[in-house]
C-alpha positions as CSV (number, residue, x, y, z in Angstrom):
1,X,94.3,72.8,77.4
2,X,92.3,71.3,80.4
3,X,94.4,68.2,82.3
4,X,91.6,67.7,84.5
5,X,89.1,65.2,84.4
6,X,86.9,64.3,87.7
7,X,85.7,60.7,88.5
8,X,82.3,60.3,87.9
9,X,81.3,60.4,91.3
10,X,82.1,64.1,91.4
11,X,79.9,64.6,88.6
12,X,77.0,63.3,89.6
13,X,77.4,65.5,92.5
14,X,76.6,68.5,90.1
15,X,74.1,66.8,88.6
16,X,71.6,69.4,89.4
17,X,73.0,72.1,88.2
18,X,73.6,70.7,84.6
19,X,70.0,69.5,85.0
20,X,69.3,72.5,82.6
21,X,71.2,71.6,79.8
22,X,69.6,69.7,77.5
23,X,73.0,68.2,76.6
24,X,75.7,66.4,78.1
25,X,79.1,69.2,77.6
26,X,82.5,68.0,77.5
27,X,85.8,69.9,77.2
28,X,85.5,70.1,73.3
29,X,82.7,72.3,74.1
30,X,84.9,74.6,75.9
31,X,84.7,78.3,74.5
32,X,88.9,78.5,74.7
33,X,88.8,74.8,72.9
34,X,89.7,76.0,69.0
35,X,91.4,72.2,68.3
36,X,94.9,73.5,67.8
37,X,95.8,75.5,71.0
38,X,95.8,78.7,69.3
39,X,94.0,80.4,71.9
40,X,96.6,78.9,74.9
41,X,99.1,81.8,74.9
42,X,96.3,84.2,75.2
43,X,95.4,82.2,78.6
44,X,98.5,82.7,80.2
45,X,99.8,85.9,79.3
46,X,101.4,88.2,81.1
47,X,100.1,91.1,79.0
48,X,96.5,93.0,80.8
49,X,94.9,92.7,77.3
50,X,95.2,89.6,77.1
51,X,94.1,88.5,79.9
52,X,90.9,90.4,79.6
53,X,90.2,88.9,76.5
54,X,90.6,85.4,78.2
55,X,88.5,86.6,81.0
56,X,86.0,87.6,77.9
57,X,86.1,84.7,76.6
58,X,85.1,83.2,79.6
59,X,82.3,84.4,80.1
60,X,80.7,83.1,77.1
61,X,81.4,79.4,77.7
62,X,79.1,76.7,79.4
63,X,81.7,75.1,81.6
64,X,83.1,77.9,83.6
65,X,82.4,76.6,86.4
66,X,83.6,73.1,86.5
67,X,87.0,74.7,84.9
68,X,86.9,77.4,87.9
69,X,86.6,74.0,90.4
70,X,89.5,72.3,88.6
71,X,91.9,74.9,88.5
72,X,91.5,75.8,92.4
73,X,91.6,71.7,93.0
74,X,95.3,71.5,91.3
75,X,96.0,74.9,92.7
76,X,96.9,76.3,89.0
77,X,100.3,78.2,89.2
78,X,99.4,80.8,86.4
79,X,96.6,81.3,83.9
80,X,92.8,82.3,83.5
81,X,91.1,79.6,84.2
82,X,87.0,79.7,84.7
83,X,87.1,83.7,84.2
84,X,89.1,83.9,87.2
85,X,93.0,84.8,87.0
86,X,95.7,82.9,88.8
87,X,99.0,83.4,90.8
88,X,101.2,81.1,92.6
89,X,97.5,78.4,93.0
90,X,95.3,81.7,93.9
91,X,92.7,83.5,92.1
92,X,94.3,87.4,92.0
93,X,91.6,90.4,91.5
94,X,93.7,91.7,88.5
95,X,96.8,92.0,87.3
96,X,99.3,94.7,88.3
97,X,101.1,96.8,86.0
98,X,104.9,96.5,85.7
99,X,106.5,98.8,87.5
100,X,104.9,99.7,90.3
101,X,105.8,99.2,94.1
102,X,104.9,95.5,95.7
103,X,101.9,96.0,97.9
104,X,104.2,94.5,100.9
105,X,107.0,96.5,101.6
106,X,110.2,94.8,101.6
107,X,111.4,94.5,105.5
108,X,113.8,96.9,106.9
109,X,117.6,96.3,106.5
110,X,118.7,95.2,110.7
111,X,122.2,97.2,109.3
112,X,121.9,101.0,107.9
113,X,122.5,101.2,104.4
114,X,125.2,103.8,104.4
115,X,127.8,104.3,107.5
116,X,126.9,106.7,110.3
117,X,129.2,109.0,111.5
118,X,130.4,108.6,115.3
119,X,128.4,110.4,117.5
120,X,129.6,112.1,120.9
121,X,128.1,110.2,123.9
122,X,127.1,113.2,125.3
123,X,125.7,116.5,123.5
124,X,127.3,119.6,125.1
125,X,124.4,122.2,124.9
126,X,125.9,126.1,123.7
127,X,124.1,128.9,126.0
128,X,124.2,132.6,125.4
129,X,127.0,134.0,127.6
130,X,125.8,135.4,130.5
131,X,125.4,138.8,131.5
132,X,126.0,139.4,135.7
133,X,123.9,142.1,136.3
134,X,120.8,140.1,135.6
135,X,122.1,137.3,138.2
136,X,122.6,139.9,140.4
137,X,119.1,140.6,139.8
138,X,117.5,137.5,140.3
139,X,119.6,136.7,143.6
């Protein structure tokens, strides 16, 4: 499941933080490594269950983070990868459920959608009719 492998350099740069472990891990020690792949379509589902047991399962294994590092480094398109779920080479918060609007509106159409009706340049106003004795009032 994991194409990435860092040069040695790199890990001796994280030397202290696997100073810990008693032993050195490798990717078989991976918590989604099962030796068959079983566990592969549950990593890149598009179902919320799923991913949330990916994310689960995540969070029990030792090499989150250097997983985590790898998939931001190769910008993975899709996936859980390190606990963290990822669209388009980004980690997203959490997955959206179908059906709902895109958090971006869609821009304006420049043209209306449906014909308007000619308009009049110029609006003639309607006024009561006028009663003369009242102008001769105000006059």
């Amino acid at each position: 499941m994991f194409a990435y492998s860092w040069a040695e350099s790199e890990d001796e740069s994280d030397e202290s933080d696997e100073s810990q472990l008693t032993t050195r891990l490798t990717w078989d020690d991976a918590a989604c490594h099962d030796g068959q792949g079983a566990l592969t379509p549950l990593f890149f589902s598009d179902e919320i269950p799923d991913i949330e047991l990916a994310k689960a399962i995540c969070s029990t294994c030792p090499l989150v983070a250097p997983c985590l590092r790898g998939a931001l480094a190769r910008r993975e398109p899709a996936g859980v990868w390190g606990g963290q779920l990822f669209a388009d080479g980004v980690v997203i918060p959490r997955k959206r459920k179908r059906g709902r609007p895109p958090k971006v509106a869609a821009a304006l159409p420049s043209e209306p959608a449906f014909p308007m009706p000619n308009r009049p340049e110029r609006v003639r106003r309607l006024e009561p009719p006028r009663d003369p004795e009242e102008e001769r009032k105000t006059a």
